[in-house]
matplotlib code that plots the C-alpha trace (Angstrom):
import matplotlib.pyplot as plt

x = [-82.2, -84.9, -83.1, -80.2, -82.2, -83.4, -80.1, -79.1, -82.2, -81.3, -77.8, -78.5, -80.7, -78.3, -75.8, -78.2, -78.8, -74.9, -73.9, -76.8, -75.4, -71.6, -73.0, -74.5, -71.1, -69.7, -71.7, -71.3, -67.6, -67.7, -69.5, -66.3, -67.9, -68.4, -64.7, -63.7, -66.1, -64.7, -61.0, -62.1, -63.5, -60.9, -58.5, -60.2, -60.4, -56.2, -56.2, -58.2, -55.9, -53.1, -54.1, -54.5, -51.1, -50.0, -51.8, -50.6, -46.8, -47.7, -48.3, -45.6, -43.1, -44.4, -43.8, -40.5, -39.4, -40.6, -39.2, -36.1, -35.6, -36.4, -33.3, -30.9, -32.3, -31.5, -27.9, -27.4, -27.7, -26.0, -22.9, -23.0, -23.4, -20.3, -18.2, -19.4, -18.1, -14.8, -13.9, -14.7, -12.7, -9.7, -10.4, -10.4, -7.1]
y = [-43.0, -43.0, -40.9, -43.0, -46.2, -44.7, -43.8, -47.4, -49.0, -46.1, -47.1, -51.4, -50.5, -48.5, -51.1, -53.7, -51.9, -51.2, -55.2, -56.1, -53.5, -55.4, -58.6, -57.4, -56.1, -59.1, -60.8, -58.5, -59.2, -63.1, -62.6, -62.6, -60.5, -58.0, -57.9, -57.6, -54.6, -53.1, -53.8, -52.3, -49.2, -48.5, -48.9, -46.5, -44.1, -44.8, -44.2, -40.5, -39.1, -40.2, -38.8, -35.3, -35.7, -36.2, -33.0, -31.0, -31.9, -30.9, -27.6, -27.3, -28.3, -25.5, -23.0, -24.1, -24.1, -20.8, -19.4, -21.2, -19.4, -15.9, -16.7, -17.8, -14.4, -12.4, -14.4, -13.1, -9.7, -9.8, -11.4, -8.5, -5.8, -7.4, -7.4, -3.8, -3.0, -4.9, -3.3, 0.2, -0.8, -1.7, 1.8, 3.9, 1.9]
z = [64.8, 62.4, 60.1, 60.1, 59.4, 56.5, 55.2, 55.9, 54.3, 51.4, 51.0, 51.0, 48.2, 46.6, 47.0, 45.4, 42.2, 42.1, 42.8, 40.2, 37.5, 38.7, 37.6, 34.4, 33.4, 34.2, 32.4, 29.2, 30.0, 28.9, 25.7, 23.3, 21.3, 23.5, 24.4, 21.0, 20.8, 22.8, 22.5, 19.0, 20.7, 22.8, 19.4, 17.5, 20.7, 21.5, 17.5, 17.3, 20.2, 18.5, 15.6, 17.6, 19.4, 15.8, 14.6, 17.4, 17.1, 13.5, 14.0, 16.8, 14.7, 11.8, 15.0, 15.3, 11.7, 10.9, 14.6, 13.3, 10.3, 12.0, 13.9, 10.8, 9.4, 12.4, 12.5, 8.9, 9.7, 13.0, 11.0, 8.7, 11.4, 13.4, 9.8, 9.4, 12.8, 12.4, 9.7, 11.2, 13.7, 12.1, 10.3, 13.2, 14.7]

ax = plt.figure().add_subplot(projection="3d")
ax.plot(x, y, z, "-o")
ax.set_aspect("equal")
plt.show()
């Protein structure tokens, strides 16, 4: 029991400090200033990842480009081997 009333008497505390720090924020919250400090931060935040996304599709879209014209080069020669082996056929008939 004594145990538990020191986890109680723990926890109230605990739960002071955190309703304390609430009002603080709240606080914070009504300066405009504040606000716009942070709308500002969280901008320039929404801003870097976007500028990473961007980065990122970047180079994806170099992968695909180059993997792109592996396969035009690979159709090339594909097109010549079949016109090889048409021919060869119409030989041999």
């Amino acid at each position: 029991v004594a145990a538990l009333q020191d986890e109680k008497n723990s926890l109230v505390s605990e739960n002071e400090i955190m309703n304390d720090r609430l009002e603080q924020l709240d606080d914070s919250l009504d300066d405009p200033n504040a606000v716009v400090t942070k709308k500002y931060f969280h901008a320039q935040l929404q801003l870097e990842q976007l500028q990473e996304e961007n980065f990122r599709l970047e180079a994806a879209k170099d992968d695909y480009r180059l993997h792109c014209e592996d396969l035009e080069k690979q159709l090339i020669e594909l097109q010549h081997r079949n016109n090889e082996l048409t021919s060869l056929a119409e030989e041999s008939r």
